[in-house]
N, CA, C and O atoms as a MOPAC input file, in Angstrom:
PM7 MOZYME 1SCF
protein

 N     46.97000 1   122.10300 1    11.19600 1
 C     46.94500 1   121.78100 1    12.60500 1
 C     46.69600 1   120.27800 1    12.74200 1
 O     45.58700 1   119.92100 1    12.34500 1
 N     47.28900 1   119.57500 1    13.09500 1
 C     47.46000 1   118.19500 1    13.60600 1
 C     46.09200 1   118.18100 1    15.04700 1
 O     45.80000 1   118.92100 1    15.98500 1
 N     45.46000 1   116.55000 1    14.33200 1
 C     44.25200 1   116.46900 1    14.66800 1
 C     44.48300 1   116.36400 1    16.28700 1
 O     43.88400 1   117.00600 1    17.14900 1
 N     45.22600 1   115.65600 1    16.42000 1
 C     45.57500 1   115.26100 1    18.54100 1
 C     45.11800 1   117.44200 1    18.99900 1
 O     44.43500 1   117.77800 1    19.96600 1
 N     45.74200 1   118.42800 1    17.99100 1
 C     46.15500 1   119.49800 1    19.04900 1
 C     44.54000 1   119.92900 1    19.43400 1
 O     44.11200 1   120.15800 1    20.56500 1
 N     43.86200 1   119.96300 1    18.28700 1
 C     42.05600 1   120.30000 1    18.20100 1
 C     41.69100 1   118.92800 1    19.37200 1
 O     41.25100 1   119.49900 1    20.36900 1
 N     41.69600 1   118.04500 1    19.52300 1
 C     41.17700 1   117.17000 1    20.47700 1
 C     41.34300 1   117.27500 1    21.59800 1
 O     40.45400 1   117.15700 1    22.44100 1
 N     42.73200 1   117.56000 1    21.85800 1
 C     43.38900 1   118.25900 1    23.20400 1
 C     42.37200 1   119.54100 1    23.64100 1
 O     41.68100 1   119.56000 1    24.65900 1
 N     42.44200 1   120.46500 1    22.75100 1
 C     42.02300 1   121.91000 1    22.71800 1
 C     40.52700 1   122.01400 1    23.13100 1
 O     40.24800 1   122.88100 1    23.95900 1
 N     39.52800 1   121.21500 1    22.63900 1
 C     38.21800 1   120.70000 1    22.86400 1
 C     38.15700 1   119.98700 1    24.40100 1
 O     37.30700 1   120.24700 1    25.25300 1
 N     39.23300 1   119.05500 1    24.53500 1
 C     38.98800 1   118.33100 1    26.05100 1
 C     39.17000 1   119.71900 1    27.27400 1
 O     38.67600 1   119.94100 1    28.37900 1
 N     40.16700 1   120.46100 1    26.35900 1
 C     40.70700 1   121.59200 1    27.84100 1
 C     39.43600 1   122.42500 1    28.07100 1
 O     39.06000 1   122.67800 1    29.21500 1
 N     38.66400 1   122.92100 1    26.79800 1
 C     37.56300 1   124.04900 1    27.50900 1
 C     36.32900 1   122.84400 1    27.80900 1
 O     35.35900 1   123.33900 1    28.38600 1
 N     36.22000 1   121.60000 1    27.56700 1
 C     35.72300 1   120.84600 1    28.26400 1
 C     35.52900 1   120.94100 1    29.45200 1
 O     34.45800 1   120.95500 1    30.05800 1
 N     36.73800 1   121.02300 1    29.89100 1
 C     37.44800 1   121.10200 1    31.74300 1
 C     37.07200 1   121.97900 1    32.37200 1
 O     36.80300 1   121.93800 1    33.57300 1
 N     36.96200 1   123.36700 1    31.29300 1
 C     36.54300 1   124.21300 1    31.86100 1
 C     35.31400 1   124.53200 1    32.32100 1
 O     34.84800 1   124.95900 1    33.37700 1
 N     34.89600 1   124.20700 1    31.23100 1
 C     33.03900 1   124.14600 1    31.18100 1
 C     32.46100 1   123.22800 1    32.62600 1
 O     31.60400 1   123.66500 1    33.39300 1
 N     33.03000 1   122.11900 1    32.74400 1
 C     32.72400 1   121.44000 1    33.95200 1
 C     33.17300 1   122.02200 1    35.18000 1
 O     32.31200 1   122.19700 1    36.04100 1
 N     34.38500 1   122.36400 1    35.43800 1
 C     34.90900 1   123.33700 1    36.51600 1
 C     33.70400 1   124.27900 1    36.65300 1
 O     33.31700 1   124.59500 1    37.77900 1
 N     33.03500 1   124.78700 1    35.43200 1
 C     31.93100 1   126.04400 1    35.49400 1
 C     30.63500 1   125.34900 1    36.22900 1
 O     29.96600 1   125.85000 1    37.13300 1
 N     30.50000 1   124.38500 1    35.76400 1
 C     29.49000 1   124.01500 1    36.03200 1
 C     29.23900 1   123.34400 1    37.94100 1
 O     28.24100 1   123.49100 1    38.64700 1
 N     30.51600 1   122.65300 1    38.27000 1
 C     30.63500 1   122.88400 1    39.70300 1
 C     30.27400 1   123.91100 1    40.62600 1
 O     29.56000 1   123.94900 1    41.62900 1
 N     31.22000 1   125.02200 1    39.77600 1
 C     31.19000 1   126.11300 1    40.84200 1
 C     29.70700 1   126.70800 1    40.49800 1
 O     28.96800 1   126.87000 1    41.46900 1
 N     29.31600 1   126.97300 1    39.49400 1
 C     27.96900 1   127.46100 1    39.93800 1
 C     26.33500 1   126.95400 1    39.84200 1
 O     25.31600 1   127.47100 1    39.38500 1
 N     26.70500 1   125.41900 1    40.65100 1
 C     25.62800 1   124.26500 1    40.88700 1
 C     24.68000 1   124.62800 1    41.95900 1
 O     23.56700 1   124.10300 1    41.94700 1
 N     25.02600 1   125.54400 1    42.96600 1
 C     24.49500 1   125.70000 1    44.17600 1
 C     23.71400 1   127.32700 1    44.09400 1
 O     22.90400 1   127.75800 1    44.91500 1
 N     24.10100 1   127.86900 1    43.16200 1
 C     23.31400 1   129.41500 1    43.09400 1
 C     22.96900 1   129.49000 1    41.36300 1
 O     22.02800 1   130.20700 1    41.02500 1
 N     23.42000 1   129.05500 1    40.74500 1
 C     22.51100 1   129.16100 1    39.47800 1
 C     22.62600 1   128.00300 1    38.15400 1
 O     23.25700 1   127.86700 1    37.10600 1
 N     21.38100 1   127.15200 1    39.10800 1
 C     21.00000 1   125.82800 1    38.37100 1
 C     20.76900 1   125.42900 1    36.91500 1
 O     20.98000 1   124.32700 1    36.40800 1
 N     20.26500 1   126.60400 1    36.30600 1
 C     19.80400 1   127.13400 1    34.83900 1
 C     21.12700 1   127.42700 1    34.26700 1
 O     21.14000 1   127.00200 1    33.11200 1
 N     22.15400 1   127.93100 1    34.56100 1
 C     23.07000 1   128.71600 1    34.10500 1
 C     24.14000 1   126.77600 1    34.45000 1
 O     24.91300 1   126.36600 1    33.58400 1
 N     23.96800 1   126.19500 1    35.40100 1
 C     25.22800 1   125.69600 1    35.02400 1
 C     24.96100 1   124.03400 1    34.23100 1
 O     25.73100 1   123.18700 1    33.77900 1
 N     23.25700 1   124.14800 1    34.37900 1
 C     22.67300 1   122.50000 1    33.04000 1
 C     23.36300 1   123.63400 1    31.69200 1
 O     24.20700 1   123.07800 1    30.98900 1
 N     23.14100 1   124.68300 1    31.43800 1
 C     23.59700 1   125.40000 1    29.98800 1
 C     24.93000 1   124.73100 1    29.78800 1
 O     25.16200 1   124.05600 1    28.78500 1
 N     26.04000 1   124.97900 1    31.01500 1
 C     27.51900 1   125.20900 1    31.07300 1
 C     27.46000 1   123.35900 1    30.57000 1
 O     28.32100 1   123.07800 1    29.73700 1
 N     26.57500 1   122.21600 1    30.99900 1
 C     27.25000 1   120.82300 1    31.72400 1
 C     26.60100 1   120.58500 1    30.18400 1
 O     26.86000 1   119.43400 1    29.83400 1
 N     25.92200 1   121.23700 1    29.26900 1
 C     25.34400 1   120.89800 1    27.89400 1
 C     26.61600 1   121.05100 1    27.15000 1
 O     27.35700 1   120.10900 1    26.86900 1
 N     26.87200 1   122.55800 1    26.78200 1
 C     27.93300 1   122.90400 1    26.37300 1
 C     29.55400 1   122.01000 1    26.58300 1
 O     30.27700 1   121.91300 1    25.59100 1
 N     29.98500 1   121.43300 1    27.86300 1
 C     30.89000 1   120.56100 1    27.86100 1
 C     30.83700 1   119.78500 1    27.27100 1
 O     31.83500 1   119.47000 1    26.62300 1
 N     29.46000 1   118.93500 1    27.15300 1
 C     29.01200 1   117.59700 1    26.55800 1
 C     29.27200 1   117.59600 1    25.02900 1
 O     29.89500 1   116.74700 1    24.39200 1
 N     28.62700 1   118.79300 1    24.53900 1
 C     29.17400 1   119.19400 1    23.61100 1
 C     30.85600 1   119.54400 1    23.25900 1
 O     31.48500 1   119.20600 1    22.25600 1
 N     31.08800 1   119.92700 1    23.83400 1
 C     32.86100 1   119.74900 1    23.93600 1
 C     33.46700 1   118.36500 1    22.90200 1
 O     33.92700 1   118.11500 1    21.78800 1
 N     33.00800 1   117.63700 1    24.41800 1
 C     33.42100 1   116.38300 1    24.46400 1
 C     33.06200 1   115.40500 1    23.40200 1
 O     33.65600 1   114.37300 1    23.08900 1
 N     31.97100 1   115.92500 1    22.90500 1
 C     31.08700 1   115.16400 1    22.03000 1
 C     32.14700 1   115.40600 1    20.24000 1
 O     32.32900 1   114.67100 1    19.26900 1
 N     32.42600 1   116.29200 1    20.47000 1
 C     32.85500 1   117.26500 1    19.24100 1
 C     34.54500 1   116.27100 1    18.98000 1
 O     35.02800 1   115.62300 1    18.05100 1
 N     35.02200 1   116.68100 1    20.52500 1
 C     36.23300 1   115.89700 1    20.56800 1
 C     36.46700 1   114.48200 1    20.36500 1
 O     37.53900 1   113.92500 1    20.12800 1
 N     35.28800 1   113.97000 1    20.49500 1
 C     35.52100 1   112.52600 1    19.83200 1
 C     34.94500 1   112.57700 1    18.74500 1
 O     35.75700 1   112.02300 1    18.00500 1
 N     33.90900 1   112.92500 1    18.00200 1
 C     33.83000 1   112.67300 1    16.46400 1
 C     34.98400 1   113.27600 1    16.07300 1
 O     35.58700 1   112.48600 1    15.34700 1
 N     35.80000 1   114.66300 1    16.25200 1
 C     37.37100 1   114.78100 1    15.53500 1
 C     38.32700 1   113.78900 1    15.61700 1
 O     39.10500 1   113.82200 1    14.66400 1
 N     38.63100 1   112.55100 1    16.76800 1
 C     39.06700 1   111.79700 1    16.90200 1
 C     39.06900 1   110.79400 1    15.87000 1
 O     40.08200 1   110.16800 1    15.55700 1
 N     37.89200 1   110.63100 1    15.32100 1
 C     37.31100 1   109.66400 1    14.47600 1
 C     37.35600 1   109.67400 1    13.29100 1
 O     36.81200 1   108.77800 1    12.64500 1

């Protein structure tokens, strides 16, 4: 697997994770710092593969 498709693949549930974390900012605060960790982590992941 060619490194761009894993970097791509990492940014998309990134997206998601943040989309998650929007929608459930206003009714469960605990549940969406978990979701905005987990992106970070995403993202975090996706650039050391970059590297």
């Amino acid at each position: 697997m060619p490194k761009e498709v894993a970097v791509i693949g990492l940014m998309i549930v990134a997206g998601f994770l943040i989309g998650g974390v929007y929608a459930a900012w206003k009714t469960a605060k605990v549940f969406a710092v978990v979701l905005g960790l987990l992106a970070a982590l995403a993202v975090g992941g996706a650039i050391a593969w970059m590297l």
